[in-house]
N, CA and C atoms as an extended XYZ file, in Angstrom:
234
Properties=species:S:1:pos:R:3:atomname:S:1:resname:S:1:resid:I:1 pbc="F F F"
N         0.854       -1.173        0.000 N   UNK     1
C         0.000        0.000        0.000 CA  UNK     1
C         0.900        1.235        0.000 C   UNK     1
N         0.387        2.284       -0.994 N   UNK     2
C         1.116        3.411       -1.283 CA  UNK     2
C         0.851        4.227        0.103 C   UNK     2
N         2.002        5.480        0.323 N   UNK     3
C         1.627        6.610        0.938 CA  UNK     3
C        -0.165        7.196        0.581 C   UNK     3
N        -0.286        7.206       -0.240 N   UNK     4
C        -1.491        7.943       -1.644 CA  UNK     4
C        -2.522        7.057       -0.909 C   UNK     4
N        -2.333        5.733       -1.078 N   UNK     5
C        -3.554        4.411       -0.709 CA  UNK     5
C        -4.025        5.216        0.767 C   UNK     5
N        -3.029        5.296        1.598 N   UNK     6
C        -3.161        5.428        2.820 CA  UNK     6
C        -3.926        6.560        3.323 C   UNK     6
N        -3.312        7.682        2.499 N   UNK     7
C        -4.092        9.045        2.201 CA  UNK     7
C        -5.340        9.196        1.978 C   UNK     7
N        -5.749        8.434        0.885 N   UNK     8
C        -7.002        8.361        0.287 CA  UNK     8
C        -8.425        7.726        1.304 C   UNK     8
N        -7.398        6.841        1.586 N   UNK     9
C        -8.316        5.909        2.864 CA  UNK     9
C        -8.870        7.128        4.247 C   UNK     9
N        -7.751        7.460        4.533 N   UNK    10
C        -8.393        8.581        5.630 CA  UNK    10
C        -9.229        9.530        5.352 C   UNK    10
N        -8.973       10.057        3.723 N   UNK    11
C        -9.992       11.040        3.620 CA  UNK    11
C       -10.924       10.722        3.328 C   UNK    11
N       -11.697        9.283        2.538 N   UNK    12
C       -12.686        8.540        2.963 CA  UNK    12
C       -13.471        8.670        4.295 C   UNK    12
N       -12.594        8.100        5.009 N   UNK    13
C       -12.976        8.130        6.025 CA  UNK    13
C       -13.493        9.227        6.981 C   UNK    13
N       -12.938       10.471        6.734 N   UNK    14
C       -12.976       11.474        7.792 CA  UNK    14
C       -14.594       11.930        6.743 C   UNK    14
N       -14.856       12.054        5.465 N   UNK    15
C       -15.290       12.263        4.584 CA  UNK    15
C       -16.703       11.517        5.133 C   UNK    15
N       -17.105       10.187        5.595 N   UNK    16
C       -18.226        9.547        5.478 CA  UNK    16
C       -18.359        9.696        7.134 C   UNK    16
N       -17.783       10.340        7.841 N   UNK    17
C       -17.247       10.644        9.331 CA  UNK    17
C       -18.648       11.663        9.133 C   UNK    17
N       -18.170       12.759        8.316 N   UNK    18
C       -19.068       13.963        8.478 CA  UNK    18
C       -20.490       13.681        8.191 C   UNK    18
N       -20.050       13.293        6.949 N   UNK    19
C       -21.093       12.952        6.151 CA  UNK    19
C       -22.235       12.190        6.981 C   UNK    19
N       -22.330       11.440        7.778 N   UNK    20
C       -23.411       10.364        9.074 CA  UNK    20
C       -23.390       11.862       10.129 C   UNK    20
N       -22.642       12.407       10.411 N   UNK    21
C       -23.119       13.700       11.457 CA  UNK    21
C       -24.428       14.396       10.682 C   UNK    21
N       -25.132       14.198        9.551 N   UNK    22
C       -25.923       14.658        9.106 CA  UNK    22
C       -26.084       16.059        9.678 C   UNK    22
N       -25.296       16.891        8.962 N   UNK    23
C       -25.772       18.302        8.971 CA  UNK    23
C       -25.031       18.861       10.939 C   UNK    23
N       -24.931       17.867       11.942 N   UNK    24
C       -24.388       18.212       13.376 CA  UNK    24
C       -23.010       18.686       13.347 C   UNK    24
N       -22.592       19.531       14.174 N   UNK    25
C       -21.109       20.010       14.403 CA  UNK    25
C       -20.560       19.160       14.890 C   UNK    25
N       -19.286       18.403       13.885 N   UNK    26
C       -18.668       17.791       14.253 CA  UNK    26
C       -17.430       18.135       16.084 C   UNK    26
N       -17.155       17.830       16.470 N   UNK    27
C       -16.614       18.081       18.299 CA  UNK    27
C       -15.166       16.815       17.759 C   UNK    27
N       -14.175       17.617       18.024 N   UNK    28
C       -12.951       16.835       18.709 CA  UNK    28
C       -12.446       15.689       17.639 C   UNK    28
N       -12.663       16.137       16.505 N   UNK    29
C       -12.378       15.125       15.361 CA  UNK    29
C       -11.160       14.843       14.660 C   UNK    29
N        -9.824       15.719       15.103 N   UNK    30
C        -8.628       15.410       15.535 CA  UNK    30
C        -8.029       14.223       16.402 C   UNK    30
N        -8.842       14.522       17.692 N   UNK    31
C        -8.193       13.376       18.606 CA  UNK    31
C        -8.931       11.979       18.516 C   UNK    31
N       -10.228       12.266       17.866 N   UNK    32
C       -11.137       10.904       17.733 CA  UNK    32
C       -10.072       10.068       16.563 C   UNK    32
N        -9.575       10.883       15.290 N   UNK    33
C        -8.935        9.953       14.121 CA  UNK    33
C        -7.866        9.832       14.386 C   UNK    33
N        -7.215       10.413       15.189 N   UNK    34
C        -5.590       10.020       15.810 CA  UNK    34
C        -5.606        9.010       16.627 C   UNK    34
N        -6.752        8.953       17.538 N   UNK    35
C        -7.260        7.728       18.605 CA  UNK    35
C        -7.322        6.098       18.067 C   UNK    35
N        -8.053        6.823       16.718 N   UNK    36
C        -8.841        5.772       15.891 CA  UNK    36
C        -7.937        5.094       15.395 C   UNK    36
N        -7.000        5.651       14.961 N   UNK    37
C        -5.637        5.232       14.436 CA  UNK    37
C        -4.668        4.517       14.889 C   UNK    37
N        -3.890        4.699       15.726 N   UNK    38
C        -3.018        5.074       16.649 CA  UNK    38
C        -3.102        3.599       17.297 C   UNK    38
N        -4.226        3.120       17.810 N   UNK    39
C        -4.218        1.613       18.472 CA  UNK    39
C        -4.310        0.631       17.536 C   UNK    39
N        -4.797        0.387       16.427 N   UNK    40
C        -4.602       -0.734       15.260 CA  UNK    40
C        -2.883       -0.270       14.719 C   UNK    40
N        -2.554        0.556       14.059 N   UNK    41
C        -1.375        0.674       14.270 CA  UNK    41
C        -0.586        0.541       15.094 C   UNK    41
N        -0.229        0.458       16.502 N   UNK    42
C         0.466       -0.537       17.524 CA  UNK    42
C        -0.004       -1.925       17.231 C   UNK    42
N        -1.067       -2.245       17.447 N   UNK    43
C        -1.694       -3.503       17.437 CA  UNK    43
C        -0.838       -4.310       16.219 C   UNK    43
N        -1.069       -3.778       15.043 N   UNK    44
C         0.096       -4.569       14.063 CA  UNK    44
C         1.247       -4.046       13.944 C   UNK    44
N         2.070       -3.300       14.650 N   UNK    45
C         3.611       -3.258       14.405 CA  UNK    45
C         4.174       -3.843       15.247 C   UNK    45
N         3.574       -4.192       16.201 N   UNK    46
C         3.693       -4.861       17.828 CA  UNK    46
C         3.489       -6.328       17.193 C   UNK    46
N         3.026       -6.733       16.229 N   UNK    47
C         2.403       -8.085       16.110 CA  UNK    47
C         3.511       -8.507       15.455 C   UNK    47
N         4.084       -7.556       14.063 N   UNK    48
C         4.951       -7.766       13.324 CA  UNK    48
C         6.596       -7.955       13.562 C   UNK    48
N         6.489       -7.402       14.886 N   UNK    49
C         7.849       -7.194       15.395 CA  UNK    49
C         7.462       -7.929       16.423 C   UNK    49
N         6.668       -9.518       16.432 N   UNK    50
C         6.812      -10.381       17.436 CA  UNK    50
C         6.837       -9.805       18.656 C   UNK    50
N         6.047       -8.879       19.283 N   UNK    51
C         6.524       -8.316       20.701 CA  UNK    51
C         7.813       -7.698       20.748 C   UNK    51
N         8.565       -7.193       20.684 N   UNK    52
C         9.694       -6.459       20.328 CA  UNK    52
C         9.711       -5.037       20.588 C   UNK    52
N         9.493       -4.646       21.441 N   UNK    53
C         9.641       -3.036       20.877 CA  UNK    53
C        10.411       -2.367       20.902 C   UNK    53
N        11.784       -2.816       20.802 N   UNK    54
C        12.815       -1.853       20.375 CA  UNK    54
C        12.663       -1.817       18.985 C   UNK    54
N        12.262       -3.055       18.694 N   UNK    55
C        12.280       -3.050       16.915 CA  UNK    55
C        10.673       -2.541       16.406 C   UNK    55
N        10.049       -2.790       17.362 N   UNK    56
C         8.375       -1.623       16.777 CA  UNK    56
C         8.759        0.106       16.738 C   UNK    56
N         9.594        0.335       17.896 N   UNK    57
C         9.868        1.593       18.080 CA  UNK    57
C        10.743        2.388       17.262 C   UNK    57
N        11.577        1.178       16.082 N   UNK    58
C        12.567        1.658       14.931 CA  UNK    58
C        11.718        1.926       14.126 C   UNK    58
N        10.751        0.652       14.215 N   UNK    59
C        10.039        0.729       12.686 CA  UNK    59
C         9.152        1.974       12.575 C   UNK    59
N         8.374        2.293       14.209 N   UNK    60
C         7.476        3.381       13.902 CA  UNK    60
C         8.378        4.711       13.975 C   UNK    60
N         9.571        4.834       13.857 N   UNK    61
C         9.972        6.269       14.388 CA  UNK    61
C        10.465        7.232       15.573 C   UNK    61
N         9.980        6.364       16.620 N   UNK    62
C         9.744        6.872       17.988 CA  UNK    62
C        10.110        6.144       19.080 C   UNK    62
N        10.464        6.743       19.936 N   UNK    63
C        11.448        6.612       21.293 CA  UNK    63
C        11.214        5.490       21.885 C   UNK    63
N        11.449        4.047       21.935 N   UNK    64
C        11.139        3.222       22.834 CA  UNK    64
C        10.031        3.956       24.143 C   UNK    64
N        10.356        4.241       24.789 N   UNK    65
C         9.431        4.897       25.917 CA  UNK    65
C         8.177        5.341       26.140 C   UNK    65
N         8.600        6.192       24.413 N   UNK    66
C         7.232        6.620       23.849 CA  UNK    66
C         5.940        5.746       23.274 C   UNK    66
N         6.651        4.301       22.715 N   UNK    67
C         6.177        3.266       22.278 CA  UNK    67
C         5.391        2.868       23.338 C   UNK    67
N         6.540        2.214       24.612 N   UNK    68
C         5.812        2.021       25.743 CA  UNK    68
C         4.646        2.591       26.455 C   UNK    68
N         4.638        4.140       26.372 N   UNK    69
C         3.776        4.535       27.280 CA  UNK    69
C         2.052        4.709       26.507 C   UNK    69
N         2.511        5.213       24.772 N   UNK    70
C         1.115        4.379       23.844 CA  UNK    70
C         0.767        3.214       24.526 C   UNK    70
N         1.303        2.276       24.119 N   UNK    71
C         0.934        0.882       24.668 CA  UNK    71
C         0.457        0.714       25.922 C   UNK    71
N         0.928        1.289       26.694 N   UNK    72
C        -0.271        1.442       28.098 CA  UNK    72
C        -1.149        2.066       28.472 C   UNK    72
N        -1.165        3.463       27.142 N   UNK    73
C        -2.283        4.499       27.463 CA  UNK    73
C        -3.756        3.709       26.521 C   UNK    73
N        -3.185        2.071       25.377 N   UNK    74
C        -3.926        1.835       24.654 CA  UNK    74
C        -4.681        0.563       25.226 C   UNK    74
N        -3.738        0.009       26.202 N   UNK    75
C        -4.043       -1.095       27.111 CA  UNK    75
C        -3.607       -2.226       26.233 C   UNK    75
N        -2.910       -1.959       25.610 N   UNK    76
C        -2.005       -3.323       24.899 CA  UNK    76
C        -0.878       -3.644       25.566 C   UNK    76
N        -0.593       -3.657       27.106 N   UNK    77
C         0.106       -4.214       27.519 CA  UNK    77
C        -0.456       -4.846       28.427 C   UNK    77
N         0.268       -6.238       28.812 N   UNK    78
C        -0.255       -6.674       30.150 CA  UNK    78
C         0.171       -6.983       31.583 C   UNK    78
């Protein structure tokens, strides 16, 4: 899947988001698609990197720690 695929998909999404608010002010729709996001993405880089997260935390970019503390703010740890 392209950058573009990925792109396209969200704006779908944010797109049929509004679109069901029928005509209502959308509230907080930043942190809802970052939310929305954010835990299936751990969920499979965490899966892919066998539990690993020094090597989830290469792959996604970001600080071991930072990895960690997602993962507990997402409850994917146990």
């Amino acid at each position: 899947m392209t950058k573009q695929a990925i792109d396209d998909c969200m704006r779908q999404s944010v797109d049929q988001y509004l679109h069901d608010l029928q005509g209502e002010r959308p509230h907080e729709v930043y942190g809802l698609f970052i939310q929305a996001a954010e835990k299936p993405l751990l969920e499979t880089v965490m899966r892919h990197a066998q539990g690993n997260q020094s090597l989830a935390a290469e792959w996604l970019g970001i600080n071991r720690n930072t990895l960690r503390s997602k993962l507990l703010s997402h409850r994917l740890l146990k």
